[in-house]
Residue, then its C-alpha position, 0 to 999 in steps of 0.5 A: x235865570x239870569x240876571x243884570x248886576x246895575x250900578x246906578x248913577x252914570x250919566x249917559x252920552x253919545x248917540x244909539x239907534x233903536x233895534x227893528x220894531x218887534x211887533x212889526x217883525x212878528x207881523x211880517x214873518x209870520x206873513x211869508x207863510x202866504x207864498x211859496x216864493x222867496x221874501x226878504x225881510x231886513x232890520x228884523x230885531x234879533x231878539x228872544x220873540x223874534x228868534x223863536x217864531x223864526x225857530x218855529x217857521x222852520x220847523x214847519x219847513x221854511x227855508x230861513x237863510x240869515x243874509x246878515x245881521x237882521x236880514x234874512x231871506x225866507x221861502x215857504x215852499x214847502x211846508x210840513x203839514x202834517x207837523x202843523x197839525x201834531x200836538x208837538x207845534x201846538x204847545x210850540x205855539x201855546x208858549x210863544x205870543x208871536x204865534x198867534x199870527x200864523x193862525x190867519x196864514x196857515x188857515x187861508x193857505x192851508x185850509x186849516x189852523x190850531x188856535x192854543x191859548x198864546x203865551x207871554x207876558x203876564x200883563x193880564x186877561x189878554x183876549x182872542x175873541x177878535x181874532x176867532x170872530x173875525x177868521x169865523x167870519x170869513x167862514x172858518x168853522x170852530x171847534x175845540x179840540x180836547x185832545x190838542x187843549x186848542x181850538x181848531x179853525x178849519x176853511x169850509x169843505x177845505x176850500x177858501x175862506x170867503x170875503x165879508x163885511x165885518x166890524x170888530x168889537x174892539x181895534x185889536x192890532x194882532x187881530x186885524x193883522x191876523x184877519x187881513x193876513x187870512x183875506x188876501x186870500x180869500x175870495x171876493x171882498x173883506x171889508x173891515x170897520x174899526x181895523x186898528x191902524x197902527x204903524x205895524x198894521x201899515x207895514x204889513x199891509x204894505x208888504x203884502x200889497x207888495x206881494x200883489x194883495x189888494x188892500x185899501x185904506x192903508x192908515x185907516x180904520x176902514x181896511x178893504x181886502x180884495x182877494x187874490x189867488x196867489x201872493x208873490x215873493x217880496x223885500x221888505x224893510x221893518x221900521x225902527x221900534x217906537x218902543x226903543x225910541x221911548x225907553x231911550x228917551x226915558x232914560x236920558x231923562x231919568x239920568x238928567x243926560x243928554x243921547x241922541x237917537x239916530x233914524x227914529x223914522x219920526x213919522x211914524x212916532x205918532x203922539x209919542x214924543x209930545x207925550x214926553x213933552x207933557x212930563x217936561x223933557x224938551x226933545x228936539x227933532x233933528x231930521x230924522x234923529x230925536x236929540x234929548x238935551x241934558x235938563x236939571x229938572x223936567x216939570x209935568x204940565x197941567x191941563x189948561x184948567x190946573x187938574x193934574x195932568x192924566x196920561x193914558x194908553x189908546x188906538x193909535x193915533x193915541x199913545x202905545x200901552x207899551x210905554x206907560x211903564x217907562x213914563x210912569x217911571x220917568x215921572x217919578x224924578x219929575x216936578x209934579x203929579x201925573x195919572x198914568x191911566x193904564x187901559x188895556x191890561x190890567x196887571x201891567x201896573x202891579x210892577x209898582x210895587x218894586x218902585x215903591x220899595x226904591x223910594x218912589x212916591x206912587x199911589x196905585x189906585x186901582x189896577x189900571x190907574x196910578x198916582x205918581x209924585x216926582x222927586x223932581x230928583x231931590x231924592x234918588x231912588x234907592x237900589x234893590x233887587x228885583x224880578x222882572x215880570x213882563x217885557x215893559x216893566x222890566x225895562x221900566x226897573x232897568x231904567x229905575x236902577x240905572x238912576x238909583x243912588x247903589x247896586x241894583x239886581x234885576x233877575x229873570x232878564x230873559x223878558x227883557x231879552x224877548x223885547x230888546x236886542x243886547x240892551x246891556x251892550x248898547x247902554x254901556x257904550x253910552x255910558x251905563x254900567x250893566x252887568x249881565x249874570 
């Protein structure tokens, strides 16, 4: 297990740029299972998820060709079949989170898909229920296999699925993308109400309609898919990762520095950088940059009637779960209180704890919800050797350490490494000193 050796208390200066969205990339590779002619997807982030879906694809027997750094050229012309049905693909499957989204594409072309338990971070109960429901909907028939410890999709008398009205029980990302994936080959029309709409969503659905897929009401909750018989080859070009976007603004603030961040794509930033802006962090849109400014102290806002200020997670438009981790950090060197309401997982708060030992002044309320009361860097946070347990919050403890006054040890980095592209490279050339073991 390897590990990041941080000396903390460096300021950070220069400009960096934020790696491909991840999500986004998961999406859009897994897409190209629904042609058998070429796609070319470009930014894609070279990371640890990334990597592995691409190593699975191959295995199918997807022509992967890497053109460039972050550019690859991808042709399903000739899929394994049978390997997509053996229990060597399904446990593959059952230890990558990215796999979920080939359920949809193999069902729809192939007319039958193995649907194992997903694996990744351990952030809590992470359901499948919206994707199942939504792919039975369309006329897929369930059934669990014992032998495969999976549960087993199969299109109707092998034919195609077949096009539906349908309304999800909740705006689950990876679900809708894995149902409109599975509807653009389907016949007739798929209409689907409460379908999240996340940037990444738009991206894909964008990409197939390039590939000739009929798709209305792009940015919407209201996705209508009209089925087509055959998707063509494509290009494609994954957006900048709002994610990186946030930690990046994150850390400048925790370490009082000033960085700019290059090509954020701020359109598609959502509510993200206000919500900094409620922790007191004055960041200027340069463009298409973000410039965050040195400040000797950052006051969180309180509502309009003087209670403190609740920052939560919520279906785009509303703010990303996947950043409360670095703002709850963030706020720990702030002026003020703030609740950092954690809606979806119910685990992804536990990670306080490490913050807690470093001098931090958190209350964890309960499993979702969290108190945080800032420094507002009178006291700097202690060193101390940590573990990090998922993607967010082990980027969350590499912020923390890099603001500690000492030497700080994060071990199991490899979950960093699965969200964030040589993050140690990059933060030293603005001035971080990390050390990789």
């Amino acid at each position: 297990m390897s590990s990041f050796v941080i000396e903390g208390g460096h300021q950070l200066s220069g400009t960096i740029r934020p790696q491909g969205a991840k999500n986004e990339a998961l999406e859009v590779i897994s897409a190209v299972l629904l042609t058998d002619e070429e796609v070319t997807i470009s930014n894609v982030p070279e990371i640890l998820d990334v990597r592995n879906l691409i190593l699975m694809l191959e295995g199918m027997g997807v022509k992967v060709t890497r053109l460039e750094k972050g550019k690859y050229t991808f042709k399903a012309d000739n899929i394994d079949t049978a390997y997509i049905e053996s229990e060597d693909f399904v446990r593959k499957c059952a230890s990558l989170r990215g796999s979920v989204m080939v359920i949809g594409p193999l069902l729809t072309r192939f007319g039958q898909a193995y649907f194992p338990k997903p694996g990744g971070d351990k952030i809590g109960r992470r359901r499948v229920d919206t994707h199942i429901t939504g792919l039975v909907n369309l006329g897929a028939v369930l059934e669990y296999s014992q032998e495969m410890k999976a549960f087993k999709l199969t299109a109707p008398g092998g034919n195609s699925l077949k096009g539906c009205y349908m309304l999800l029980d909740e705006a689950s990302v990876t679900g809708t993308a894995n149902i409109v994936m599975a509807a653009v080959l389907a016949e007739g029309r798929t209409v689907i109400y409460n379908a999240a709409c996340e940037p990444y969503i738009q991206q894909l659905c964008r990409m197939l309609t390039s590939m000739g897929a009929q798709i209305e009401g792009i940015g919407s909750n209201l996705l209508t898919v009209t089925g087509v018989r055959h998707l063509h080859g494509a290009e494609h070009t994954v957006l900048p990762d709002m994610i990186e976007v946030g930690s990046f603004i994150g850390m400048a603030a925790l370490n009082r520095s000033s960085i700019t961040i290059r090509d954020v794509s701020y359109r598609n930033l959502g509510i993200i950088p206000e919500s900094f802006r409620r922790l007191g962090i004055n960041l200027e849109q340069r463009g298409d940059d973000i410039f965050v400014p040195a400040q000797e102290s950052y006051v969180i806002e309180s509502f309009l009637d003087g209670s403190i200020m609740t920052i939560a997670d919520a279906p785009w438009p509303g703010l990303t779960p996947d950043l409360l981790s670095v703002m709850l950090v963030v706020a720990t060197q702030c002026r003020g209180s703030v609740l950092i309401h954690q809606k979806m997982f119910e685990s992804r708060l536990f990670f306080v704890d490490r913050l807690i030992d470093m001098g931090a002044q958190i209350i964890l309320c309960d499993p979702h919800r969290a108190v945080v009361i800032g420094h507002d860097h009178n006291f700097r946070l202690r060193p101390g050797n940590m573990v990090s347990p998922d993607i967010r919050a082990g980027i969350a403890l590499l912020i923390a350490a890099m603001s500690a006054a000492g030497t700080s040890v994060i071990g199991n980095i490899e979950q960093i490494d699965r969200g964030y592209e040589d993050i140690d490279l990059r933060l030293n050339a603005l001035g971080a000193s990390i050390t990789r073991q």
